[in-house]
ROKOL-544469 format. One record per residue (C-alpha): x, y, z. Coordinates in steps of 0.5 Angstrom, whole numbers, padded with zeros to 4 digits, always signed. Example, Ala and Ser with C-alpha at 12.3 -4.5 7.8 and 13.67 -1.06 7.14 Angstrom:
REM residues 2
+0025-0009+0016
+0027-0002+0014
This chain:
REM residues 349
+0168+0183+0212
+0161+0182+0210
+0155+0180+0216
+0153+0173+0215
+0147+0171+0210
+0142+0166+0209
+0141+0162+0205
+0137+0159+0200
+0136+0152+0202
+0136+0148+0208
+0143+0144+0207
+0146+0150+0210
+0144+0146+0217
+0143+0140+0215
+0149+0138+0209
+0154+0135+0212
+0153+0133+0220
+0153+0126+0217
+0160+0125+0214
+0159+0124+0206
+0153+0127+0205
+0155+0133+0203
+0155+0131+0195
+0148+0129+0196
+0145+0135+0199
+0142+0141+0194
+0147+0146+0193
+0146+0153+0197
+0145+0160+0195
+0147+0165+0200
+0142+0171+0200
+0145+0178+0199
+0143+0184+0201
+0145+0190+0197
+0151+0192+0200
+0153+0185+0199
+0153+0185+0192
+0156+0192+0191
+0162+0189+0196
+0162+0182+0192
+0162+0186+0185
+0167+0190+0187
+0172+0186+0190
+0171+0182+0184
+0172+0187+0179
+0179+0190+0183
+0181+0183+0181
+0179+0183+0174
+0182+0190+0173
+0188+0189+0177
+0190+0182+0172
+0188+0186+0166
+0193+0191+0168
+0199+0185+0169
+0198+0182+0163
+0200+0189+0159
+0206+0190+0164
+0208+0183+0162
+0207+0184+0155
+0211+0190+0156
+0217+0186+0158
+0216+0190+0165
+0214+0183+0169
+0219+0177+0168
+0219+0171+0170
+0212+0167+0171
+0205+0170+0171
+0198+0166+0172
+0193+0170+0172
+0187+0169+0175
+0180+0172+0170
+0175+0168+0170
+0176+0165+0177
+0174+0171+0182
+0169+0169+0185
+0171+0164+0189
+0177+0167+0193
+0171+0173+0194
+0166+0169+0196
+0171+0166+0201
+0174+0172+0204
+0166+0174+0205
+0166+0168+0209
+0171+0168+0213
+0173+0171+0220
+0179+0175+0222
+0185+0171+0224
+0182+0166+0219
+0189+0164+0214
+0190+0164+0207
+0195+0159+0203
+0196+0158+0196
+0199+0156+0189
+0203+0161+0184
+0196+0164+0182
+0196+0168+0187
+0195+0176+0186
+0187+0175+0187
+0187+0172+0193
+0192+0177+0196
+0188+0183+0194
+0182+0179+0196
+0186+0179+0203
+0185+0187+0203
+0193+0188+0201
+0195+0193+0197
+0195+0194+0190
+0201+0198+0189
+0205+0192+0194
+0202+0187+0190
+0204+0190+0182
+0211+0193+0185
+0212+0186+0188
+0211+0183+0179
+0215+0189+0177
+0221+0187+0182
+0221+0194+0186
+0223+0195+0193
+0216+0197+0195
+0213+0190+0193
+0211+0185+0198
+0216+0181+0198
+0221+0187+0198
+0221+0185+0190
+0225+0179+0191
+0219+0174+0190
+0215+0175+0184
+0210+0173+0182
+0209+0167+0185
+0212+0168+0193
+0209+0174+0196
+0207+0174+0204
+0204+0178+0209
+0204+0176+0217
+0200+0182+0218
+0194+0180+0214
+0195+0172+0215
+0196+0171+0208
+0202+0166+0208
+0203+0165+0200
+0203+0164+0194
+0207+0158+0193
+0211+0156+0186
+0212+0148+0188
+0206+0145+0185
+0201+0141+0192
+0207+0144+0196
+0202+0149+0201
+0197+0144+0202
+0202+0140+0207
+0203+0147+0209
+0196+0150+0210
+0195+0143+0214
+0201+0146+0218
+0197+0153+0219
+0192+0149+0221
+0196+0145+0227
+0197+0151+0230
+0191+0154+0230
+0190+0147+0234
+0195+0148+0239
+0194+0155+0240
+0186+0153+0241
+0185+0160+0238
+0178+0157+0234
+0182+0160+0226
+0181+0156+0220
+0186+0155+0215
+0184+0155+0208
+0189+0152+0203
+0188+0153+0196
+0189+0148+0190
+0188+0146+0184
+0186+0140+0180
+0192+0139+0177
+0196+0139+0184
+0190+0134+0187
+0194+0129+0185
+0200+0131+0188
+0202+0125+0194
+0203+0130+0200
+0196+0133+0198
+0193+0126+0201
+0199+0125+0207
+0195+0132+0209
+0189+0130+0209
+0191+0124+0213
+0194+0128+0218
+0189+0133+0218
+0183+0128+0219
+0187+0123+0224
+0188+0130+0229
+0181+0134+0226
+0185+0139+0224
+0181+0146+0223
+0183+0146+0215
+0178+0149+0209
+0181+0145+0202
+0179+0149+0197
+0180+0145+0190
+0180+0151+0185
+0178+0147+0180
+0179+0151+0173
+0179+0144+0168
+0186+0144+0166
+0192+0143+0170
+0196+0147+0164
+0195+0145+0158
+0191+0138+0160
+0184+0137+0162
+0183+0134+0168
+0178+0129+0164
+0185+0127+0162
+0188+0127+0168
+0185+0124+0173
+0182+0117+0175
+0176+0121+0178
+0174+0128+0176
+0170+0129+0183
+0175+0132+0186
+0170+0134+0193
+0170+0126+0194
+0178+0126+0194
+0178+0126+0202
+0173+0120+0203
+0178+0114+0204
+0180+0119+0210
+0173+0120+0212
+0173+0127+0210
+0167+0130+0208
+0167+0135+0201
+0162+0139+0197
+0162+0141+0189
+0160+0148+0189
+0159+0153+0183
+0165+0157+0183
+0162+0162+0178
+0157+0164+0183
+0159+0169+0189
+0153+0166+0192
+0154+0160+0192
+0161+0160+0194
+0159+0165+0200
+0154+0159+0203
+0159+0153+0202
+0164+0156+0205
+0160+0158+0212
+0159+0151+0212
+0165+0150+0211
+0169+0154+0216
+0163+0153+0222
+0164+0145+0221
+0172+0146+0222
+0171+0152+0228
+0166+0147+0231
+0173+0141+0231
+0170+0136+0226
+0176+0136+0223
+0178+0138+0215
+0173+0140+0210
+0173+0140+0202
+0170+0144+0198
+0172+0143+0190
+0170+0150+0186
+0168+0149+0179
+0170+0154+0176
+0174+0157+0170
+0180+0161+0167
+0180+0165+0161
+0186+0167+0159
+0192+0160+0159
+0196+0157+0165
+0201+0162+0164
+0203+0168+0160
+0207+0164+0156
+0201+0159+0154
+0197+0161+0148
+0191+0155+0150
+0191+0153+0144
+0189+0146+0148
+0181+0148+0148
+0176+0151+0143
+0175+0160+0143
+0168+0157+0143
+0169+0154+0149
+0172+0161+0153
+0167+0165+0150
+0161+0161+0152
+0163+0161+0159
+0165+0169+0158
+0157+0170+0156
+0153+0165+0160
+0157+0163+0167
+0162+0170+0168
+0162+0172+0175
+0161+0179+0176
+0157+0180+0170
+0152+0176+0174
+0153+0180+0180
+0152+0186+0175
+0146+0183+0173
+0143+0182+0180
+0144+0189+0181
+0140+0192+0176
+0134+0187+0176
+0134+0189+0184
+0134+0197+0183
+0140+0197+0187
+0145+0200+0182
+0144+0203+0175
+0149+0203+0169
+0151+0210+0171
+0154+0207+0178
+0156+0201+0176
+0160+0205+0171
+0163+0209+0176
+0165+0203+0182
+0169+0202+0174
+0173+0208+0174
+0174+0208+0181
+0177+0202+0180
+0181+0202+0174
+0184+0209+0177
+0186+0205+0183
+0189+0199+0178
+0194+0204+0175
+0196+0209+0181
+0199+0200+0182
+0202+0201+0176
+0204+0207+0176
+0208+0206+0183
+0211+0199+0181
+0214+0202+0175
+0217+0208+0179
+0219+0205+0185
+0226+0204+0186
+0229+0196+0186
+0232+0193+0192
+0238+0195+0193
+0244+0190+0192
+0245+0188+0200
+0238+0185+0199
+0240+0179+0197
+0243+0177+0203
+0237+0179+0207
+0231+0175+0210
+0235+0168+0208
+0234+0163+0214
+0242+0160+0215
């Protein structure tokens, strides 16, 4: 895990020590040294790749059921991950595959649990939506739209008890901020200061629905203020900034304040799931977040104006990429499937 940074504007100390002027503050931006970029770049670019990869098995018929993939979005798990401290957990929705690897699991367990295989996370009776590991304090992927924020809330309970100064970080999007047991958690979370980051991936469309159409109020960082809890928007396309804000975050919750929100505005290229053709939305909308706000290529771009990389390096960080991605999809296509008695494995009675 990367050192901590400093950032760009005095709001990293002052920005929310006064409930609900985090919003009002000016947005930081973490300074990256040349190892952070090169980190950020190529975890970022390991997600990229591996999603690439799992849209091709899937429209290969090697991937069945549900897949969300999590392009364009990459930034705001690796921009967390670099923020975090060890012990720190990590729950999700069912868009679940970039926060996995960001969360340093292997890229063979995470393809051979799509591909159904016994070497999968989930011993490939998850899928793509329910995948877990203990070890490294990843505690899913979660299918029930809203239902890991209660959950998180619980993670964050426990820290609590257990006085072992972690933080939960609980994953959603704009679409389950809607989602009745979202505000029962942020209720409980308040009332007992619970040490829980809320991240709002806020990617513009629940499903096929613009959150323009769906939510009474599309400021979704001001959705804790009737229970006092502080929020911030955050650029969720730059590593950076999500970087700043989730130190201040996590520093906020380990200092016992309580919960914290941070909505990350950020963008998915490709539809909710493989199944959704996106027809809901212009080309020309995608294309121009593609060019103008895309989140590696903006870590990219910073390399090469600063001298820190060329475009020879940076082509090999790609290939040594791309080879890890396909020894995953090799595997997961290789590896045996679970044996029948499985099924009546790991089944709470």
């Amino acid at each position: 895990m990367a050192t901590a940074s400093k950032t760009t504007s005095a709001s990293s100390k002052s920005t929310s020590r006064t409930r609900g002027s985090a919003k009002k503050a000016q947005p930081a931006i973490a300074e990256f040294d040349k190892d952070e970029e090169l980190h950020a770049y190529r975890e970022m670019l390991l997600i990229r790749r591996f999603e690439e990869k799992a849209g091709q098995l899937y429209g290969m018929g090697l991937i069945g059921g549900f897949c969300h993939l999590y392009i364009g979005q990459e930034a705001v798990v690796v921009g967390m991950q670099m923020a975090k401290k060890d012990g720190d957990q990590m729950i999700t929705g069912y868009r679940d595959h970039g926060h996995m690897l960001a969360m340093d699991l292997d890229p063979k367990g995470v393809m051979a649990e799509l591909t159904g295989r016994r070497g999968g996370l989930s011993k490939g009776k998850g899928g793509s939506m329910h995948m877990f590991s203990k070890e490294k304090h990843f505690y899913g992927g979660h299918g029930i739209v809203g239902a890991q924020v209660s959950l998180g809330t619980g993670l964050g309970f426990a820290n609590k008890y257990r006085e072992n100064g972690n933080v939960a970080m609980a994953f959603f999007g704009d679409g389950a901020s809607n989602q009745g047991q979202v505000y029962e958690s942020f209720n409980m979370a308040e009332l007992w200061k619970l040490p829980v980051v809320y991240v709002v991936e806020n990617n513009k469309y629940g499903m096929g629905t613009s959150v323009a159409r769906a939510s009474a109020t599309t400021d979704l960082s001001q959705r804790g203020a009737s229970f006092n809890i502080p929020g911030k928007q955050v650029d969720g396309m730059d590593v950076r900034a999500v970087k700043a804000a989730s130190e201040e975050a996590l520093e906020w919750c380990r200092e016992g304040k309580g919960p914290f929100i941070l909505e990350m505005i950020t963008y998915r290229y490709r539809g909710h799931s493989m199944s959704d053709p996106a027809k809901y939305r212009s080309k020309d909308e995608v294309q121009k977040m593609r060019t103008e706000h895309d989140p590696i290529e903006q870590v990219r771009a910073r390399l090469m104006d600063k001298g820190w990389a060329s475009e020879d390096d940076l082509k090999a960080i790609d290939k040594e990429v791309r080879a890890r991605v396909a020894e995953a999809a090799e595997f997961a296509q290789t590896d045996p499937e679970p044996d029948a008695s499985e099924l009546y494995t790991d089944i709470l009675l």
